[in-house]
C-alpha positions in Angstrom: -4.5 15.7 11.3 -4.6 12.4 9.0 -4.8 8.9 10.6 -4.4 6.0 8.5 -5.8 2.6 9.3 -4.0 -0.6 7.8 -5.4 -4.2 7.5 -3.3 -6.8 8.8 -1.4 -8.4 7.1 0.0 -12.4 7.5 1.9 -15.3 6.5 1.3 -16.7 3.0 2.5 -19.1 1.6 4.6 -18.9 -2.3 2.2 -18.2 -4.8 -0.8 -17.4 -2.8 -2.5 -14.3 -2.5 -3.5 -11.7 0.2 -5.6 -8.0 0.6 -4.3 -5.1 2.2 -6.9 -2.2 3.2 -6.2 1.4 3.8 -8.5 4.1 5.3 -7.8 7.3 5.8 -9.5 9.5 8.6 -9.6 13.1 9.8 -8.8 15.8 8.1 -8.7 14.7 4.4 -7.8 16.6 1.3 -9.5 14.7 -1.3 -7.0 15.7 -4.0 -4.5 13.1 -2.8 -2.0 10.3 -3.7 -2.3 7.2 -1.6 -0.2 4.2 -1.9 2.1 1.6 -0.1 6.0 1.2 0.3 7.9 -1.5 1.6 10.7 -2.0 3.7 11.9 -5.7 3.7 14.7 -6.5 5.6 18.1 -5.4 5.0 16.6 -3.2 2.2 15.3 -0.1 1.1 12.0 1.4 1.4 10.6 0.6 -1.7 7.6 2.0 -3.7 4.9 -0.6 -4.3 2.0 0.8 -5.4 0.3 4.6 -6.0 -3.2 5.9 -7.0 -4.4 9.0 -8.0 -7.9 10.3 -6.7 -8.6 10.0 -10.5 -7.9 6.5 -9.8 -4.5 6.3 -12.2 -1.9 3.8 -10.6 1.5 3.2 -11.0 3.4 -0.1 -10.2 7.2 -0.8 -8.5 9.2 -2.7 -10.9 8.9 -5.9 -9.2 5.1 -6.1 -8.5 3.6 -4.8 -11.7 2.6 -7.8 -13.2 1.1 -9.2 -10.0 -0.2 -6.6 -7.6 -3.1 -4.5 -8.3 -4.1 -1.5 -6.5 -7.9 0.1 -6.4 -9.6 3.2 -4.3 -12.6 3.9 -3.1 -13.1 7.5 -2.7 -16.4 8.6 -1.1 -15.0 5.7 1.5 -11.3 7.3 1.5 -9.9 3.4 1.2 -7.3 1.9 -1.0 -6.7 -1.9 -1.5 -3.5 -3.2 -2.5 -4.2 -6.8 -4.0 -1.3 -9.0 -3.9 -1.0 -12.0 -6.2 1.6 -14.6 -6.8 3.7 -14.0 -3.7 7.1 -14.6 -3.7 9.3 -14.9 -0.5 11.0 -11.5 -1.7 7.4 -9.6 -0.9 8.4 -10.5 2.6 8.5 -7.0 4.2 6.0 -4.6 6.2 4.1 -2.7 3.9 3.1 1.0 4.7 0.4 3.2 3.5 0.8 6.7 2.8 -1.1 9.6 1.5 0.2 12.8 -0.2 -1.2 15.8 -0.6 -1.0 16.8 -4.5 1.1 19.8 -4.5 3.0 19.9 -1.1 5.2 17.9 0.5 2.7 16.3 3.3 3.0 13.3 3.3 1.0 10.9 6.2 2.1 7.4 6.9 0.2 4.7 8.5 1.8 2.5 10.9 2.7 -0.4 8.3 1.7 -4.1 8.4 3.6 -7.0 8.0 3.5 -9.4 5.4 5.2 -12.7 5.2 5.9 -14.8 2.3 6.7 -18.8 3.4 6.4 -22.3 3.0 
């Protein structure tokens, strides 16, 4: 079994910024994907941010330009730095990690972020 540890998260206001942490504990497979999704209300679950163990990320859409996403592997932790909030990051935010090659998938139990003035 995986168990993933979140940060918390908290209100910000517009245009500030916050950290998110993730660690992963258990029984790891080091040849993983980690990465967060969001669900803000009344939509989707939407992808945020991934990274590789190689350490290649990839970016949502709406976040690429100001969220930023590292790992630390020896420590199994990912970051998830988020700049330049906007009300629309408003959500809870979930880390994951894959297993490369299967369908596992383990999900944290999200933390939520607020975005207001």
């Amino acid at each position: 079994q995986v168990y993933i540890a979140e940060s918390e998260g908290g209100l910000v206001q517009p245009g500030g910024s916050l950290r998110l942490a993730c660690t992963l504990s258990g029984n790891i497979f080091t040849n993983n994907i980690m990465g967060w999704y969001r669900r803000a209300p009344g939509k989707q679950r939407e992808m945020i941010a991934t990274i590789t163990s190689g350490g290649t990320a990839d970016y949502g859409s709406s976040v690429e330009d100001r969220f930023t996403i590292t790992r630390n592997n020896p420590r199994n932790t990912i970051w998830l730095q988020m700049n330049s909030l906007k009300a629309e990051d408003t959500g809870v935010y979930y880390c994951f990690s894959k297993i490369v090659g299967t369908a596992t998938y383990y999900w944290g139990q999200g933390t939520e972020v607020t975005v207001s003035s």
